[in-house]
Structure formats: structure tokens, C-alpha cells
C-alpha positions, 0 to 999 in steps of 0.5 A: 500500500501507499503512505497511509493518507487520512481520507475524508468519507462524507455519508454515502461516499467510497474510496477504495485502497489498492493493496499489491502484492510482490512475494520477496520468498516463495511461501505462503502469506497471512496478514492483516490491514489495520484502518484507523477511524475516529469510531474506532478501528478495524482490520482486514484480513489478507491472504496471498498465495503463490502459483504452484507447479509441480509433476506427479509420476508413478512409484514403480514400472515393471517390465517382467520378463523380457527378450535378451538382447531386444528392445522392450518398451513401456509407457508411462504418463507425468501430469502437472498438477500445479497453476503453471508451466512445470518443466522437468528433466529425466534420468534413468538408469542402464540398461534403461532410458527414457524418451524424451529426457526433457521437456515443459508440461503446461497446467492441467496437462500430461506427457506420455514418457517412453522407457526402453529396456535393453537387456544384455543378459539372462539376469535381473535389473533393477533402476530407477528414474528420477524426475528433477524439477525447478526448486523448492520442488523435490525431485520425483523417483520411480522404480523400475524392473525387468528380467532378462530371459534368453528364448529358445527356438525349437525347429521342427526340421534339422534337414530338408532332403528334396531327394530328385528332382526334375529340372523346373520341377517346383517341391515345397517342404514346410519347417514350423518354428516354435518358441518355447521361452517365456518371452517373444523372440524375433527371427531371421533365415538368411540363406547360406552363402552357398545356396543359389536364391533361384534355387531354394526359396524362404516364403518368410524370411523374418518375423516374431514368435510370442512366447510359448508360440 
């Protein structure tokens, strides 16, 4: 407020008082304003507040079992609960990473944050990730878990024997693949360099088994 004046109110009259508010810490404000009249006096209570912002995110992300030496991934969301633009910053641990690392939440608002699990062995890993965010705010920690599991694919054919066969004469022999692992595992037949592609012929040459497929 401005150096207190005496101010005249004939009846019926109104004057109004401007009253500003510039924080110098970021915290919560409770005071009074006390008006001195000739009847006595009163107080006015006042109560100020700062915009909050801050990210919630989950406390723990679990992978389960997954294929050794592929790539898994999972989602999850980080939400401004707060009054204004909240930005963030992310680590994780190897041999997990997110994307994006970084970024700015508006009010209201939430952000869909990827994690990537790269397993480079049959064993178990365990993480976290940690949300930083502009002071006061405390830094956020989500666990994260995942087991890496080797798969083991099971041909129903070890050898294919056309036996004779006429020239421009067409033979077809079916080899089924399965994966009895607990986890899905990519495959890919390359030829031997050897074999003559006019020759011998893969109807699918790569694809995907689940688990147990």
C-alpha cells in the first residue's frame, strides 16, 4: 500500500485502497490491514498465495520378463498438477532410458514418457528414474524392473532332403518354428552363402514368435 493518507468519507461516499502484492520468498502469506477511524478501528484480513507447479509420476514400472538382447518398451504418463508451466528433466538408469529426457508440461496437462529396456543378459535389473524439477520442488523417483530371459527356438526340421528332382520341377517342404521361452523372440533365415536364391526359396524370411508360440 501507499503512505497511509487520512481520507475524508462524507455519508454515502467510497474510496477504495489498492493493496499489491510482490512475494520477496516463495511461501505462503497471512496478514492483516489495520484502518484507523475516529469510531474506532478495524482490520482486514489478507491472504496471498503463490502459483504452484509441480509433476506427479508413478512409484514403480515393471517390465517382467523380457527378450535378451531386444528392445522392450513401456509407457508411462507425468501430469502437472500445479497453476503453471512445470518443466522437468529425466534420468534413468542402464540398461534403461527414457524418451524424451526433457521437456515443459503446461497446467492441467500430461506427457506420455517412453522407457526402453535393453537387456544384455539372462539376469535381473533393477533402476530407477528420477524426475528433477525447478526448486523448492523435490525431485520425483520411480522404480523400475525387468528380467532378462534368453528364448529358445525349437525347429521342427534339422534337414530338408528334396531327394530328385526334375529340372523346373517346383517341391515345397514346410519347417514350423516354435518358441518355447517365456518371452517373444524375433527371427531371421538368411540363406547360406552357398545356396543359389533361384534355387531354394524362404516364403518368410523374418518375423516374431510370442512366447510359448
Amino acid at each position: 500500500m501507499n503512505f497511509p493518507d487520512w481520507v475524508t468519507l462524507s455519508p454515502g461516499m467510497a474510496s477504495s485502497v489498492d493493496v499489491s502484492f510482490r512475494p520477496i520468498k516463495s511461501e505462503y502469506y497471512d496478514d492483516t490491514i489495520e484502518f484507523i477511524t475516529t469510531a474506532g478501528n478495524f482490520y482486514i484480513h489478507v491472504v496471498a498465495t503463490l502459483p504452484e507447479f509441480g509433476v506427479k509420476m508413478q512409484k514403480y514400472l515393471d517390465f517382467g520378463f523380457s527378450t535378451v538382447k531386444e528392445e522392450s518398451v513401456k509407457t508411462f504418463t507425468l501430469r502437472n498438477v500445479g497453476e503453471v508451466d512445470a518443466p522437468f528433466e529425466l534420468l534413468s538408469d542402464s540398461p534403461f532410458h527414457v524418451s524424451p529426457t526433457t521437456g515443459v508440461i503446461k497446467p492441467g496437462d500430461k506427457k506420455t514418457i517412453q522407457l526402453h529396456f535393453f537387456p544384455t543378459e539372462a539376469s535381473v535389473f533393477v533402476g530407477t528414474v528420477v524426475c528433477k524439477q525447478p526448486q523448492p520442488r523435490p525431485a520425483l523417483v520411480m522404480k523400475i524392473s525387468g528380467i532378462g530371459k534368453i528364448p529358445h527356438i525349437v525347429a521342427s526340421k534339422h534337414m530338408i532332403d528334396y531327394e530328385s528332382v526334375l529340372t523346373s520341377q517346383h517341391r515345397t517342404e514346410e519347417v514350423i518354428l516354435s518358441n518355447t521361452a517365456l518371452v517373444p523372440v524375433s527371427f531371421e533365415i538368411r540363406p547360406h552363402p552357398h545356396d543359389h536364391d533361384t534355387v531354394f526359396h524362404w516364403q518368410t524370411t523374418k518375423g516374431r514368435i510370442p512366447a510359448d508360440g
